[in-house]
SERO-4910 file (N, C-alpha, C, O; in steps of 0.05 Angstrom, whole numbers):
BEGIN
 pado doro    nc1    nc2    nc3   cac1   cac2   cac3    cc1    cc2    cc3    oc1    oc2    oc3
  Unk    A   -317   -600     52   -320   -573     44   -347   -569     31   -358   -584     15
  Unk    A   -359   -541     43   -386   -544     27   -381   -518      3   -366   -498      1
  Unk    A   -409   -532    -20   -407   -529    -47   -413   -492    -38   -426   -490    -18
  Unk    A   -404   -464    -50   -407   -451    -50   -433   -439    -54   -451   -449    -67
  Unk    A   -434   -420    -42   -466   -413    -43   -482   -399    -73   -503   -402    -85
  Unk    A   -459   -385    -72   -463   -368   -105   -447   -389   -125   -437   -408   -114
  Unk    A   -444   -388   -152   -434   -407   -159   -407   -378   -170   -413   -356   -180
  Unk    A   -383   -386   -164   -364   -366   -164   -333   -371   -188   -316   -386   -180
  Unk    A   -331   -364   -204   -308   -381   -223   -286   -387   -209   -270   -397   -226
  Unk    A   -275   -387   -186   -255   -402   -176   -262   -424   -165   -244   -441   -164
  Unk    A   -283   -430   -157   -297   -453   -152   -307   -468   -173   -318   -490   -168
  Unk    A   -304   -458   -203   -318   -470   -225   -293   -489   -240   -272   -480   -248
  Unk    A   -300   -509   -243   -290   -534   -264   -272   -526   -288   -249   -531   -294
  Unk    A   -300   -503   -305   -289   -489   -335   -269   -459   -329   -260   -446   -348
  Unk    A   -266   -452   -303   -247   -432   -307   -221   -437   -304   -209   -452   -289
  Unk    A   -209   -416   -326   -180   -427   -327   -162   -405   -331   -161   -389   -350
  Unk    A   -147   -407   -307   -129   -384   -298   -103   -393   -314    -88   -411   -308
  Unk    A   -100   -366   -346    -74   -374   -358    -51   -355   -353    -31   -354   -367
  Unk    A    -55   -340   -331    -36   -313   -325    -15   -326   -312    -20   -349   -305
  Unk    A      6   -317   -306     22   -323   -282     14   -320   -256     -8   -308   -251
  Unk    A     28   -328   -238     11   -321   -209     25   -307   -199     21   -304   -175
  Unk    A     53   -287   -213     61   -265   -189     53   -244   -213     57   -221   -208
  Unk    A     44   -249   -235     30   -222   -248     10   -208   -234      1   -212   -211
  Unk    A      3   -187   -255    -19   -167   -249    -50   -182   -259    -72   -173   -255
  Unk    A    -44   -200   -270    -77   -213   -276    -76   -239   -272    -86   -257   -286
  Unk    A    -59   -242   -246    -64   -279   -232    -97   -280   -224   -101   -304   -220
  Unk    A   -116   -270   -221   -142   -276   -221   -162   -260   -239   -184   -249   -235
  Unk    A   -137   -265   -272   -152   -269   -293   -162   -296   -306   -156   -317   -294
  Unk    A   -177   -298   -333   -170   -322   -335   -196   -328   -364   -208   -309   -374
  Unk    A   -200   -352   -370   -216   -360   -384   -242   -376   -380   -245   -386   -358
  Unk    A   -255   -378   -395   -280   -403   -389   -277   -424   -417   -283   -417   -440
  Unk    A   -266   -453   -410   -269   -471   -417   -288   -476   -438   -283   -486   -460
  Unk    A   -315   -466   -429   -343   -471   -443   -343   -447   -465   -360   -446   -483
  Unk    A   -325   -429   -460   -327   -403   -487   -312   -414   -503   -320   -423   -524
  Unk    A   -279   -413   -495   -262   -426   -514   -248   -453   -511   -225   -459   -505
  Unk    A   -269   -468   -517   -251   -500   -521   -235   -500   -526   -219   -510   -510
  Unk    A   -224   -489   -554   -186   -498   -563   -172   -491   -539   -153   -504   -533
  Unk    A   -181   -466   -522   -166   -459   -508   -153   -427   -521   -159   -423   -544
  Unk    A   -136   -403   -505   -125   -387   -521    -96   -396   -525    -82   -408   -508
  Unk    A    -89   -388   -551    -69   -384   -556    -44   -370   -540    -43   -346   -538
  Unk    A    -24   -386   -529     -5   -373   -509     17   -355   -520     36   -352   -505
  Unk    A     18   -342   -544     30   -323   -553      8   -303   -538     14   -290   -518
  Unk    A    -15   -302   -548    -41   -276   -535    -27   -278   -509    -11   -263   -498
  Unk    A    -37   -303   -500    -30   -301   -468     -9   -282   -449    -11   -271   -427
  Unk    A      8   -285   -469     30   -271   -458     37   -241   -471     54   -227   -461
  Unk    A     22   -235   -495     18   -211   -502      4   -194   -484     13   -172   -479
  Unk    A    -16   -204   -474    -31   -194   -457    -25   -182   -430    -30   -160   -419
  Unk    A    -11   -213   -420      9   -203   -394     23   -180   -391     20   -161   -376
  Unk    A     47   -188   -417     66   -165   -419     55   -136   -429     71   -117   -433
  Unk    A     24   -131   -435     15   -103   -443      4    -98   -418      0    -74   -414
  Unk    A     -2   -112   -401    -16    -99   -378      9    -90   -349      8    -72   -332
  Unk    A     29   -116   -353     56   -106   -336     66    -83   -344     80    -72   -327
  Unk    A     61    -71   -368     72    -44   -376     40    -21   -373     39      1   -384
  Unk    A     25    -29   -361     -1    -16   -358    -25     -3   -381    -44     12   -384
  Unk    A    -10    -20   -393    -36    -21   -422    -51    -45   -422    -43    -67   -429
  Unk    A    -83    -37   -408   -100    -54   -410   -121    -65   -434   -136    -85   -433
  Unk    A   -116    -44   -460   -127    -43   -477   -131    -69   -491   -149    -70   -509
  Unk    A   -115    -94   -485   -127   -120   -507   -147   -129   -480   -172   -131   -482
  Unk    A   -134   -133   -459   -154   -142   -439   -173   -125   -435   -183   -129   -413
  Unk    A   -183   -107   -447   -209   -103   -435   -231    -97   -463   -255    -89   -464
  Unk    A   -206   -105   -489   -226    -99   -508   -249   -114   -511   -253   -132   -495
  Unk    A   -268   -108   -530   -296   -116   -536   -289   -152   -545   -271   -155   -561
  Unk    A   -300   -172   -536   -294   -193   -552   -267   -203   -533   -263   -226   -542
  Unk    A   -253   -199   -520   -235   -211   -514   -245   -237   -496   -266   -236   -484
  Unk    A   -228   -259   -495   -239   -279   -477   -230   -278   -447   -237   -295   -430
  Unk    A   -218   -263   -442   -206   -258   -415   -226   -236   -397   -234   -213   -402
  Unk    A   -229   -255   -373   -247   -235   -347   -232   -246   -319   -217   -265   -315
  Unk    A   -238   -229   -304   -235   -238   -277   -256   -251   -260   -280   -244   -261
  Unk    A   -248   -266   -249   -267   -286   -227   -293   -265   -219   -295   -243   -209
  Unk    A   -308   -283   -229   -329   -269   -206   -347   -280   -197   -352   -303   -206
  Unk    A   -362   -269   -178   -382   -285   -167   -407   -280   -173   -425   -279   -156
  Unk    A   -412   -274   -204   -439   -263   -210   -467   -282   -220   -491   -277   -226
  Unk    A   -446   -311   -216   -468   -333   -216   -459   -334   -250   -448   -316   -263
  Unk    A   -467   -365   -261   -468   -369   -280   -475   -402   -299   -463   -423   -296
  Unk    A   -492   -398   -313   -506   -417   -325   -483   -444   -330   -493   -466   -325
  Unk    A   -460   -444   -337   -441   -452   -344   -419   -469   -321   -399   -482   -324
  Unk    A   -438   -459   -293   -419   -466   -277   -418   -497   -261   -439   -508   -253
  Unk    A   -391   -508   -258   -393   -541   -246   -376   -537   -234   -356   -523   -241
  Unk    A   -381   -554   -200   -365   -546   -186   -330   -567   -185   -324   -588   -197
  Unk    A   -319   -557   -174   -283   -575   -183   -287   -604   -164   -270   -621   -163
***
């Protein structure tokens, strides 16, 4: 398999998908290199369950550690 062209967080080492995968933010997720400890899986699932009811407001506040994959390139990135 060849290494991706852009460097893309599903292809990256430090991203880390803590959603469920039949939720609404299975290609949300974290970066390793932001939060080491990791998040807290109470948030985790706070999060879930405010966006399954369509309140996006913790996920998209200022400061939150949660983004979706992208492919916008990034300094941070190693491939899996």
């Amino acid at each position: 398999m060849h290494e991706p062209f852009n460097p893309h967080c599903s292809h990256c080492r430090k991203f880390v998908y803590c959603f469920g995968k039949e939720g609404p933010l299975a290609d949300w997720g974290y970066c390793q290199a932001v939060m080491a400890d990791g998040v807290p899986g109470e948030e985790v699932r706070a999060v879930e369950e405010a966006a399954r009811r369509g309140d996006h407001g913790a996920l998209l506040a200022a400061g939150s550690p949660f983004y979706q994959e992208t492919d916008d390139g990034c300094a941070r990135y190693v491939p899996r």
